[in-house]
C-alpha positions as protocol buffer text, in pm:
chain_id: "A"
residue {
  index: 1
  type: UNK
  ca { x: -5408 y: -14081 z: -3295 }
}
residue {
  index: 2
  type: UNK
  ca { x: -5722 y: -14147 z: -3104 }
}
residue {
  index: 3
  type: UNK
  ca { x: -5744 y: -14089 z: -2758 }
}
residue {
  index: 4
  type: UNK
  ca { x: -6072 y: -14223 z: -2593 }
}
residue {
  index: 5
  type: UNK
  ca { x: -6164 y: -14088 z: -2239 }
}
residue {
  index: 6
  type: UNK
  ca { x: -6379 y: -14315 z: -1976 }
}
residue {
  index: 7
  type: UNK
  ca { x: -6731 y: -14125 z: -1849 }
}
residue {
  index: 8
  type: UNK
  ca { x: -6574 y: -14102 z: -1542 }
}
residue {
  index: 9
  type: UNK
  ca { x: -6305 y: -13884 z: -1670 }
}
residue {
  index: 10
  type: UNK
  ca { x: -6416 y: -13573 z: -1793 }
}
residue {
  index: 11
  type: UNK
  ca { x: -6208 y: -13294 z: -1865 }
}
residue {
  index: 12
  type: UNK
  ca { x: -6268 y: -12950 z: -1832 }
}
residue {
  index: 13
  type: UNK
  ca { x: -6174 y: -12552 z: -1829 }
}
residue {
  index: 14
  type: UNK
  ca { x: -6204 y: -12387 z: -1479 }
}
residue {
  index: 15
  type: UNK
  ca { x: -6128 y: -12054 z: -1368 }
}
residue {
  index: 16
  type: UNK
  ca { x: -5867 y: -12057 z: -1140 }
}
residue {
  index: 17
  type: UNK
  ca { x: -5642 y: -11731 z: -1071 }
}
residue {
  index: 18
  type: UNK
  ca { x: -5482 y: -11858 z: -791 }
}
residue {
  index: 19
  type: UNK
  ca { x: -5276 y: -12118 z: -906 }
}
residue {
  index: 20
  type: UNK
  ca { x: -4891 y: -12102 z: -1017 }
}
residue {
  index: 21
  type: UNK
  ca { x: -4742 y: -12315 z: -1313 }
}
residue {
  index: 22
  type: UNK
  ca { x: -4415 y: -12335 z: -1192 }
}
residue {
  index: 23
  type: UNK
  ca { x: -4212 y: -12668 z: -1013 }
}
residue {
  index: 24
  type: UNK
  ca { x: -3955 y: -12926 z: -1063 }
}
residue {
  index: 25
  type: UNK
  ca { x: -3693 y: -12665 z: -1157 }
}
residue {
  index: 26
  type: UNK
  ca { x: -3370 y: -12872 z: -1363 }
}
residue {
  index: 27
  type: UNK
  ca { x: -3178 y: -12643 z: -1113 }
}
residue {
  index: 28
  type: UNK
  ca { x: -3188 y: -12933 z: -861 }
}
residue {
  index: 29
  type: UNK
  ca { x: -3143 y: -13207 z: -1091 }
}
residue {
  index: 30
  type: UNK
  ca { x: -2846 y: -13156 z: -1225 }
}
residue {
  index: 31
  type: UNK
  ca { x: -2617 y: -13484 z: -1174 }
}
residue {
  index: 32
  type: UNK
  ca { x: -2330 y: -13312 z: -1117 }
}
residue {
  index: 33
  type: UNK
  ca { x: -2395 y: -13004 z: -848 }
}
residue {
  index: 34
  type: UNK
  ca { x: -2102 y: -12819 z: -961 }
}
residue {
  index: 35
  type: UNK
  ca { x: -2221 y: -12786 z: -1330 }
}
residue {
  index: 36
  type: UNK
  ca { x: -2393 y: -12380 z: -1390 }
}
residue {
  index: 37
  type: UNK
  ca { x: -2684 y: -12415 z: -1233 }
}
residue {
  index: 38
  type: UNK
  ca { x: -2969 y: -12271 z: -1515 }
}
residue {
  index: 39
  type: UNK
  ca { x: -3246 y: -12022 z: -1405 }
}
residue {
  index: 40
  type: UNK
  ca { x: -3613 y: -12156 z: -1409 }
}
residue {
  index: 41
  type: UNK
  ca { x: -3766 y: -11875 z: -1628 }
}
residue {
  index: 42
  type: UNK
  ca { x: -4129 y: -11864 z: -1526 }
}
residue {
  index: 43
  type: UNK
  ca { x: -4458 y: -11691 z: -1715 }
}
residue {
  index: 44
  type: UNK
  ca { x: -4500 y: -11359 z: -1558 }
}
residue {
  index: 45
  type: UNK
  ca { x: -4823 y: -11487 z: -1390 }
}
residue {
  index: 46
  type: UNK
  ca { x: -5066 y: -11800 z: -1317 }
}
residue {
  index: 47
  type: UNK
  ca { x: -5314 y: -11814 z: -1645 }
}
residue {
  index: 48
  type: UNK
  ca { x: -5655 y: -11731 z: -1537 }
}
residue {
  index: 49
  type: UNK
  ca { x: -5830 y: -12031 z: -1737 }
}
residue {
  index: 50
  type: UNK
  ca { x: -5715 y: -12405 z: -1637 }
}
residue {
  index: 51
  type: UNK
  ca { x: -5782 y: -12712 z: -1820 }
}
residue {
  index: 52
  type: UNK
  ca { x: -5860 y: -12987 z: -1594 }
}
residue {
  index: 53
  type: UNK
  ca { x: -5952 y: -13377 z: -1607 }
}
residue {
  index: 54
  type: UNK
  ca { x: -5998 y: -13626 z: -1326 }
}
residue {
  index: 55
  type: UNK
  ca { x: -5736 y: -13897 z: -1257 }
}
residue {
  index: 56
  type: UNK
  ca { x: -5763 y: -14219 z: -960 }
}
residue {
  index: 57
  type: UNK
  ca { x: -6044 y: -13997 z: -784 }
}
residue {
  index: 58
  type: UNK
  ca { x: -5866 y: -13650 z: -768 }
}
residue {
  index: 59
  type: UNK
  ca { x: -5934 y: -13326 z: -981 }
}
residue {
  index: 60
  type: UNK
  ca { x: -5588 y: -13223 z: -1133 }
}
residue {
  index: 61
  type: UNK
  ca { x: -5532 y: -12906 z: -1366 }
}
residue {
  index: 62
  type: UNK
  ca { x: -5280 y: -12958 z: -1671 }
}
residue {
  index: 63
  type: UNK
  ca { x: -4979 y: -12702 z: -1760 }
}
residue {
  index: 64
  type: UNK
  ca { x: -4966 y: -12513 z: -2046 }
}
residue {
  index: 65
  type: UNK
  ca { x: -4756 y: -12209 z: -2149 }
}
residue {
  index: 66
  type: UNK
  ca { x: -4720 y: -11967 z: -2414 }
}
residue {
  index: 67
  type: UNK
  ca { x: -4323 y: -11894 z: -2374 }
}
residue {
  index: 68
  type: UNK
  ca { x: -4063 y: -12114 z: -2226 }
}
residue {
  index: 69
  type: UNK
  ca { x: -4136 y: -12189 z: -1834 }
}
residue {
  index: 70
  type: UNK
  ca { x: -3944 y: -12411 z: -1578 }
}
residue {
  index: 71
  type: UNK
  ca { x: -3889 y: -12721 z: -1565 }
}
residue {
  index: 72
  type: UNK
  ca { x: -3602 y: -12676 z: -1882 }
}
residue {
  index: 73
  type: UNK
  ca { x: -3755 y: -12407 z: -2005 }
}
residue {
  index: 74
  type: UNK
  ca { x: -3963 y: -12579 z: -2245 }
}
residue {
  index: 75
  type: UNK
  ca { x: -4308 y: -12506 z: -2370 }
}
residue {
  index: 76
  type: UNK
  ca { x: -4597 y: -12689 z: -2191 }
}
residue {
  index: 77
  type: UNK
  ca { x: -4904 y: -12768 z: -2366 }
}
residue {
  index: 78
  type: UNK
  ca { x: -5291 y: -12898 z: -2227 }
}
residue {
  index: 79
  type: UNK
  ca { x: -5382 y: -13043 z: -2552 }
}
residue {
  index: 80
  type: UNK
  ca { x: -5546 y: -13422 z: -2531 }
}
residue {
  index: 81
  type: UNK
  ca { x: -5222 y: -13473 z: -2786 }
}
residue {
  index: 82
  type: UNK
  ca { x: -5020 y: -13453 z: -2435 }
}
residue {
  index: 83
  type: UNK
  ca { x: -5185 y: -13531 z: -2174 }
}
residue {
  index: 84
  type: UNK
  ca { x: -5511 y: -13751 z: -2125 }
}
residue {
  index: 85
  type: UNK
  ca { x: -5676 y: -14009 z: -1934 }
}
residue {
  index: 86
  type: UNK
  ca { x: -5789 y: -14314 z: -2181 }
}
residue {
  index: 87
  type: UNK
  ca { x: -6065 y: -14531 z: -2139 }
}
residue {
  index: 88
  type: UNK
  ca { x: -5899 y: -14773 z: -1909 }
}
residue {
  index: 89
  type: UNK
  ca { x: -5828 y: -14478 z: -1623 }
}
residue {
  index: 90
  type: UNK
  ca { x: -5488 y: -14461 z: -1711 }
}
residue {
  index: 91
  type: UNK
  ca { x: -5297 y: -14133 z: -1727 }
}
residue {
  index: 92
  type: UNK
  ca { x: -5073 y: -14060 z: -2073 }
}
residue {
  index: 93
  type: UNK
  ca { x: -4811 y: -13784 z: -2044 }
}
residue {
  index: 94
  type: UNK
  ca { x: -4661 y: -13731 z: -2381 }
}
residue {
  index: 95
  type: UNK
  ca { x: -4359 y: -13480 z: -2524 }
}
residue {
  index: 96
  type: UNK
  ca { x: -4521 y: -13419 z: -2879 }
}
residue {
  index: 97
  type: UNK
  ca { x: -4381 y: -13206 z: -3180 }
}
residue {
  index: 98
  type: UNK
  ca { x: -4602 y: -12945 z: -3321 }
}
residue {
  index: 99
  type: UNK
  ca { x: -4468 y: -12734 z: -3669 }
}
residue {
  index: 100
  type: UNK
  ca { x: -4069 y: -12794 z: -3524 }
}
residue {
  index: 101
  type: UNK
  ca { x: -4169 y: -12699 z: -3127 }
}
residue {
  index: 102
  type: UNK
  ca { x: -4153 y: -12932 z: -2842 }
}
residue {
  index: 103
  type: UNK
  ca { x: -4419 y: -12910 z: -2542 }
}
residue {
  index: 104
  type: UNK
  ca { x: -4407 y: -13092 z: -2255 }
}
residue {
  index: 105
  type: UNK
  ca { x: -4678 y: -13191 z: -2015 }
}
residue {
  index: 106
  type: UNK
  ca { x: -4753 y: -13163 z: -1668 }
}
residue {
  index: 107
  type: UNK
  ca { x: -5070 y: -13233 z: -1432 }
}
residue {
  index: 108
  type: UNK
  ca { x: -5086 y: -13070 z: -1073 }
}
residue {
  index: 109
  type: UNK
  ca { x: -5348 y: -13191 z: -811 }
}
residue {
  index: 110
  type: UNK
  ca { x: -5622 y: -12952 z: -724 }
}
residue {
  index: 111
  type: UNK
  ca { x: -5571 y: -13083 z: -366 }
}
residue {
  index: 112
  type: UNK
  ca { x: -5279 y: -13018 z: -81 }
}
residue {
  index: 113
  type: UNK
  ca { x: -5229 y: -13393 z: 45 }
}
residue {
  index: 114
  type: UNK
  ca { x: -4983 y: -13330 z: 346 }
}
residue {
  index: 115
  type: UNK
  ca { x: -4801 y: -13625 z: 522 }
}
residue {
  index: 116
  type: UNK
  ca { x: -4827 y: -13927 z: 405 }
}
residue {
  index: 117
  type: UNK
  ca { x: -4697 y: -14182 z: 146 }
}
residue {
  index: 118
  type: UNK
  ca { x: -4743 y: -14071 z: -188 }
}
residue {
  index: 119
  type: UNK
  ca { x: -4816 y: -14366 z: -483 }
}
residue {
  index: 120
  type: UNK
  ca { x: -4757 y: -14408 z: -864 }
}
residue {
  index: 121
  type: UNK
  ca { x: -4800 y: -14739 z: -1048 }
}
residue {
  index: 122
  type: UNK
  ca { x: -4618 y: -14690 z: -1385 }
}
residue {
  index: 123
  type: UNK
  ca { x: -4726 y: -14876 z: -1672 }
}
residue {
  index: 124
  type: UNK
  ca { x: -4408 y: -14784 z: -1900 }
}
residue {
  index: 125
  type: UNK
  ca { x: -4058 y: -14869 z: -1866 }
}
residue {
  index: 126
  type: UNK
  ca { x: -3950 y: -14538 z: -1792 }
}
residue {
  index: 127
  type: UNK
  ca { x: -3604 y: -14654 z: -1758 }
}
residue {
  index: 128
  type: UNK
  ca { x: -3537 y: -14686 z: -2146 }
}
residue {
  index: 129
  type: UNK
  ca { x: -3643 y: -14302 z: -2155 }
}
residue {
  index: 130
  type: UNK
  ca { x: -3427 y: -14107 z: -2390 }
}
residue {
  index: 131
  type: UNK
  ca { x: -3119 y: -13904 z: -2219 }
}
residue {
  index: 132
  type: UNK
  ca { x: -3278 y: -13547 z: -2234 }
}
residue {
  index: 133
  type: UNK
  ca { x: -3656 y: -13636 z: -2099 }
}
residue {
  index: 134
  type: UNK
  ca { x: -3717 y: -13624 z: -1778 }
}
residue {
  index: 135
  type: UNK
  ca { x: -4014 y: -13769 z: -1573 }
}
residue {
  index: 136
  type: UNK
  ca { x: -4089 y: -13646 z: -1251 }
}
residue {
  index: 137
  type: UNK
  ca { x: -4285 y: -13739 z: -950 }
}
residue {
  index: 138
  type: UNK
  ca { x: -4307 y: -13488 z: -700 }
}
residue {
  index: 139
  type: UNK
  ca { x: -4427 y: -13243 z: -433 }
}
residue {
  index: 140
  type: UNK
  ca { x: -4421 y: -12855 z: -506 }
}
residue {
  index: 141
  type: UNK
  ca { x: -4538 y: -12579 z: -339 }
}
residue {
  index: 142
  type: UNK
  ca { x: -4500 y: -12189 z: -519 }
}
residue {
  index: 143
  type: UNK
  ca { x: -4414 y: -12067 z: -213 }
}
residue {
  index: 144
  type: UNK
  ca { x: -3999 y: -12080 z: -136 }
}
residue {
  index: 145
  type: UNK
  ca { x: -4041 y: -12219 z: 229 }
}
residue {
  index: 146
  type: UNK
  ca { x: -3879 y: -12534 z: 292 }
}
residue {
  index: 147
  type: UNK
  ca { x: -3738 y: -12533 z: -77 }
}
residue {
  index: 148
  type: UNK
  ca { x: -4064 y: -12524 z: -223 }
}
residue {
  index: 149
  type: UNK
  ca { x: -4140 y: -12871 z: 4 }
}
residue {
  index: 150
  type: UNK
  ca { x: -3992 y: -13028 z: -256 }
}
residue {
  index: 151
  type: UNK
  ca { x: -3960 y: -13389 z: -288 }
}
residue {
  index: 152
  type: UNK
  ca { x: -3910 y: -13577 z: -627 }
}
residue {
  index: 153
  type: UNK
  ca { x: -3866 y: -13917 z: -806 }
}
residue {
  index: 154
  type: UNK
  ca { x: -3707 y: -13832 z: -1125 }
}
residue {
  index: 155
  type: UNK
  ca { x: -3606 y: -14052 z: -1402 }
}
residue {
  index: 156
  type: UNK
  ca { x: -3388 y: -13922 z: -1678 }
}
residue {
  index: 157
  type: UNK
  ca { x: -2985 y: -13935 z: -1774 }
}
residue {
  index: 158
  type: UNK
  ca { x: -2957 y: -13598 z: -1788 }
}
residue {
  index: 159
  type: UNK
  ca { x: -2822 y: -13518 z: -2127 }
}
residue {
  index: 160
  type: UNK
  ca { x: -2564 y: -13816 z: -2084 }
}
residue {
  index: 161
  type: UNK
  ca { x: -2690 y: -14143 z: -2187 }
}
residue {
  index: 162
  type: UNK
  ca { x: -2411 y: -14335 z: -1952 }
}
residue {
  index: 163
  type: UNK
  ca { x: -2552 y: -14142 z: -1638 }
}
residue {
  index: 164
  type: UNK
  ca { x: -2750 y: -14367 z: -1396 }
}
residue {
  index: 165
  type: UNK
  ca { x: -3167 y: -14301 z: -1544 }
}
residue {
  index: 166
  type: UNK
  ca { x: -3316 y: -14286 z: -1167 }
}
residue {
  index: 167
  type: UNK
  ca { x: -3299 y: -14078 z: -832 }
}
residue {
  index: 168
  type: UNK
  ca { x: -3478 y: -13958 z: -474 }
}
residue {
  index: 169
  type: UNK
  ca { x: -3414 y: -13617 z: -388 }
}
residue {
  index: 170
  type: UNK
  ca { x: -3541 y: -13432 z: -79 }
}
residue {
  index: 171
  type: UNK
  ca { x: -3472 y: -13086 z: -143 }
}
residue {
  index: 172
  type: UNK
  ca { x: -3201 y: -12897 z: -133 }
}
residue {
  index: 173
  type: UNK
  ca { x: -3029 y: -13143 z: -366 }
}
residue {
  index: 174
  type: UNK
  ca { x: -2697 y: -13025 z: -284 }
}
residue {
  index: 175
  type: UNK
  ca { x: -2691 y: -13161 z: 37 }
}
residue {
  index: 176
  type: UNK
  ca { x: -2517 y: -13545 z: -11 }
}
residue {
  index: 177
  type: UNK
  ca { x: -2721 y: -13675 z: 259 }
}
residue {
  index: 178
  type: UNK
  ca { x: -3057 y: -13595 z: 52 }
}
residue {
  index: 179
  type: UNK
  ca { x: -3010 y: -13737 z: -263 }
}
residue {
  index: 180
  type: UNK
  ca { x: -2979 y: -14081 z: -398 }
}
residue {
  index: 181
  type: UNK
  ca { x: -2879 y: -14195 z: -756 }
}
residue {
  index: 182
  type: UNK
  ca { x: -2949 y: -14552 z: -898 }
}
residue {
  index: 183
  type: UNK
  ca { x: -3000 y: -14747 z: -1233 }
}
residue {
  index: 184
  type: UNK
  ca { x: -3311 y: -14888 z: -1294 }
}
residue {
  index: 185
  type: UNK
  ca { x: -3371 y: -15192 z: -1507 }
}
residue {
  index: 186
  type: UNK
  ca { x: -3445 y: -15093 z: -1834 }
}
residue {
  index: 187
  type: UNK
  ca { x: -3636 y: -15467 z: -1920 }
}
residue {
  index: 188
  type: UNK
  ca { x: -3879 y: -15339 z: -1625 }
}
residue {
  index: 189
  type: UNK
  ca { x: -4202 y: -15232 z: -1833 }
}
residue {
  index: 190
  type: UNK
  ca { x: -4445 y: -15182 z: -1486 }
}
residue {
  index: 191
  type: UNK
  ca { x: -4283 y: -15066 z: -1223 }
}
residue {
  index: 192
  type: UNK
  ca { x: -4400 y: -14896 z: -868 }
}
residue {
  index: 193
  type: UNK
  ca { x: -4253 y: -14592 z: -701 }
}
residue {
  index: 194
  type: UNK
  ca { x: -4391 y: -14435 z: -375 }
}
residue {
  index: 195
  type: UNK
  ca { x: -4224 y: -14205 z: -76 }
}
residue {
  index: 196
  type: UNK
  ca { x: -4364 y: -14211 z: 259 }
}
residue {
  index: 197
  type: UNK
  ca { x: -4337 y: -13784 z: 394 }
}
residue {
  index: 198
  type: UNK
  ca { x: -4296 y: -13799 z: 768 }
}
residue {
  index: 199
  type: UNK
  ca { x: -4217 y: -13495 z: 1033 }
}
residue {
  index: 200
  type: UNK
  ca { x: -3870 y: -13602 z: 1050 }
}
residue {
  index: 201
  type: UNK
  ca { x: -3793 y: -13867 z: 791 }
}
residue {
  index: 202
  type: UNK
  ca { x: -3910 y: -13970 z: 386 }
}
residue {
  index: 203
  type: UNK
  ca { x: -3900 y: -14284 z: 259 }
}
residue {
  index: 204
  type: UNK
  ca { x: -3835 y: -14422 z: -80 }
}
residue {
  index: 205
  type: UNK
  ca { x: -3932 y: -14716 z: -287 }
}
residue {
  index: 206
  type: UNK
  ca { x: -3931 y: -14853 z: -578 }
}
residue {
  index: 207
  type: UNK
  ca { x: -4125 y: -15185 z: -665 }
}
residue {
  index: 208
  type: UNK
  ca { x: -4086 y: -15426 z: -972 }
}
residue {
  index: 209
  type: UNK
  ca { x: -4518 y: -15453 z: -1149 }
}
residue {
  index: 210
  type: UNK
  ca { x: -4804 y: -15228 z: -1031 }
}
residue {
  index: 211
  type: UNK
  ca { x: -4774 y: -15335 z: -666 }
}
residue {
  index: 212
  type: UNK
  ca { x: -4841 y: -15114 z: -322 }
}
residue {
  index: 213
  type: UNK
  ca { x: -4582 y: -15340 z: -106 }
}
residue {
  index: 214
  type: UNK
  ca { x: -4337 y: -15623 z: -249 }
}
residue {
  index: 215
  type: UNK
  ca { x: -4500 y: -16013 z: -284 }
}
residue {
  index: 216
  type: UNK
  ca { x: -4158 y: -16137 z: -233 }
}
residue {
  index: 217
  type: UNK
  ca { x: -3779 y: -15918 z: -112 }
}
residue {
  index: 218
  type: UNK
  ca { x: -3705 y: -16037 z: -538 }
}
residue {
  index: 219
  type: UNK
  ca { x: -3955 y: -15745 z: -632 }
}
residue {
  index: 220
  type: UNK
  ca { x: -3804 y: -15473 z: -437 }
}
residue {
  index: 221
  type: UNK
  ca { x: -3580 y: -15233 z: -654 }
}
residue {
  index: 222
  type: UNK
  ca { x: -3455 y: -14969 z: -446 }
}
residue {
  index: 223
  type: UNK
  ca { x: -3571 y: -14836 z: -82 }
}
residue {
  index: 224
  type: UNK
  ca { x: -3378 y: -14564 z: 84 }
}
residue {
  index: 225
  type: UNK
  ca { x: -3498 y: -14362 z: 413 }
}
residue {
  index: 226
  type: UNK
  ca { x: -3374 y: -13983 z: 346 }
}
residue {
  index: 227
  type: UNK
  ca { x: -3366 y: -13807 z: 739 }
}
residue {
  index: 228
  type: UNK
  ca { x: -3142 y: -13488 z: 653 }
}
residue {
  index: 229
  type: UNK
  ca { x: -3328 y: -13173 z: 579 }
}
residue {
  index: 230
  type: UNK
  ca { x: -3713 y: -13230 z: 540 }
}
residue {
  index: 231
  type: UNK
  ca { x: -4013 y: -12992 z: 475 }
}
residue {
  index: 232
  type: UNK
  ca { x: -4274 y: -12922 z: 637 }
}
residue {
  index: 233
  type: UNK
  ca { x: -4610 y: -13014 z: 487 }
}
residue {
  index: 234
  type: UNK
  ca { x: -4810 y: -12726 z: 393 }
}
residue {
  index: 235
  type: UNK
  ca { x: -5003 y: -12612 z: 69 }
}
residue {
  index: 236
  type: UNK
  ca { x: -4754 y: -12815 z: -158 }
}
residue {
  index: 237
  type: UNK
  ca { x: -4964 y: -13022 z: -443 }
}
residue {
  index: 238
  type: UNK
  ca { x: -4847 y: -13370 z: -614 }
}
residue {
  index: 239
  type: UNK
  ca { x: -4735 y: -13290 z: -945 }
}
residue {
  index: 240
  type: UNK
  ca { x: -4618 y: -13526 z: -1259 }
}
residue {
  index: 241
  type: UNK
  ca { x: -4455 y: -13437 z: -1524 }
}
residue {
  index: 242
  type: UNK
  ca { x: -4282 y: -13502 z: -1842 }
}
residue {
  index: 243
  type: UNK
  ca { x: -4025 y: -13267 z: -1984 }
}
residue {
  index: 244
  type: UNK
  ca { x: -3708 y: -13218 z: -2218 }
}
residue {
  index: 245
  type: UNK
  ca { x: -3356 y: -13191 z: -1967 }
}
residue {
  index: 246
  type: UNK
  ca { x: -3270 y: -12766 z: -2064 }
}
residue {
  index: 247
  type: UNK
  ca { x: -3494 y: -12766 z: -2386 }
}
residue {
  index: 248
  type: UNK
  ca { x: -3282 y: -13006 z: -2570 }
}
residue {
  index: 249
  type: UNK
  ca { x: -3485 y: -13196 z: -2830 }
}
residue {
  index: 250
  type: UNK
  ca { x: -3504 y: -13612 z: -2741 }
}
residue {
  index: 251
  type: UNK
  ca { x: -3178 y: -13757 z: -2894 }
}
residue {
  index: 252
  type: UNK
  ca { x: -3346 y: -14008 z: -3095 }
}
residue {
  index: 253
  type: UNK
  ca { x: -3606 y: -13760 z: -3276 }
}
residue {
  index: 254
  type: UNK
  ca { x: -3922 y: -13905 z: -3123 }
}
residue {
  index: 255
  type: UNK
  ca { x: -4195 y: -13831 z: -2867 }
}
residue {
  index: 256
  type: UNK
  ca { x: -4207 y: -13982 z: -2602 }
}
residue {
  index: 257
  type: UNK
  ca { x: -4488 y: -14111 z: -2384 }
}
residue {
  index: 258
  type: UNK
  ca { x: -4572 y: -14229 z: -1988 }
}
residue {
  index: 259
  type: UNK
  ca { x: -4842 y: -14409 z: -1896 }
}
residue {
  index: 260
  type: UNK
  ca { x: -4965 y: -14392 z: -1511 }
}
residue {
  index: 261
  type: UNK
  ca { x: -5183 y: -14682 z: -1386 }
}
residue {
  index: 262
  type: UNK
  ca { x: -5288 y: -14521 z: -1112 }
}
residue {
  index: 263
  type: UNK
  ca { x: -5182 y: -14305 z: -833 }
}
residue {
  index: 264
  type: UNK
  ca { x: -5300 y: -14307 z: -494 }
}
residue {
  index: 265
  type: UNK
  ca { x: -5217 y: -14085 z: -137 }
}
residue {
  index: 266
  type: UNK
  ca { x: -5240 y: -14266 z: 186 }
}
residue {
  index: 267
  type: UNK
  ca { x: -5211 y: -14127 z: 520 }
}
């Protein structure tokens, strides 16, 4: 497989100690609250060398793990095999399968965006996505204030292929008022998702084609205003990522891919 890069997006290896390589924890996600909720099992300790690459104008370091971490556990891997920006601009997450292990792949921004709306422009059809991957859209921050100031778009079935493949959570999950399940059409190939964080409200939306607002009420999916429980903004990064639903291998034996167009953070 080749994967070409444009000269605008270069990747590289930073030293960053700061930085944690947790989020998304499937202890949220579950689609039933009452199931046994499994424990995120983390690396001891942030690696001291990042890979990074540039993506829509922001610096973002990529995930990778020796042992098992959260979201799954699974194994997370910065090779260009997983995760790279081609020559188009366009971001490729991809689940590979390397001598009978699975790693996933996740990118984290660099920056701390705050309040706002927060923009991806899908270029798969990420609701044909095999029951036990996940893709997730999200705010996390290490620290456990405000339930990490969580807030995700997830699409997966959860292990159960007759589940509904899309949902809005504002963290904690378990709270009715701050969650919202719905199917999205799998014959959508492009598709736009967004949430706008306010002080005392988010707002969700999902878009038929690669489009900031709906041309016409026909292209709007799915909107839903979420006012229960909601963080405050504060050191939290926008994170994507694509992962297996507790470490189970894809049902149908293959890996699977995401490509984001673009994504984009407006005040």
């Amino acid at each position: 497989m080749k994967h070409k890069f444009a000269v605008s997006f270069i990747i590289a290896t930073v030293v960053m100690p700061i930085l944690g390589i947790t989020g998304c924890s499937d202890q949220h996600t579950m689609v039933d609250p009452s199931e046994t909720q499994i424990q995120n099992t983390l690396d001891p300790g942030p690696p001291s060398v990042l890979t990074t690459l540039s993506f829509s104008n922001h610096t973002w370091w990529v995930k990778s793990s020796s042992n098992k971490v959260g979201p799954g556990p699974n194994l997370f891997s910065d090779s260009p095999n997983n995760v790279w920006v081609d020559n188009l601009g366009r971001l490729h997450l991809r689940i590979t399968k390397v001598r009978g292990r699975w790693y996933c792949a996740e990118v984290v921004s660099m920056e701390s965006f705050g309040y706002g709306t927060y923009r991806f422009y899908l270029d798969s059809p990420v609701g044909t996505l095999d029951q036990n991957v996940v893709l997730g859209l999200f705010t996390w921050n290490d620290d456990t204030t405000d339930n990490h100031r969580e807030i995700d778009i997830e699409f997966s079935r959860w292990g159960s292929a007759n589940n509904l493949n899309t949902q809005y959570v504002v963290q904690p999950y378990t709270l009715p008022q701050n969650i919202l399940r719905f199917q999205l059409p799998t014959s959508i190939s492009q598709s736009t998702h967004s949430f706008e964080w306010r002080i005392d409200s988010v707002t969700f939306t999902s878009i038929k084609g690669l489009n900031s607002t709906p041309p016409d009420p026909s292209y709007l999916i799915q909107q839903w205003k979420c006012t229960g429980t909601i963080p405050h903004a504060g050191g939290e990064n926008a994170r994507m990522n694509l992962w297996l639903f507790r470490g189970r291998a894809p049902s149908n034996g293959q890996e699977p891919e995401v490509i984001v167009n673009k994504f984009e953070k407006v005040d």
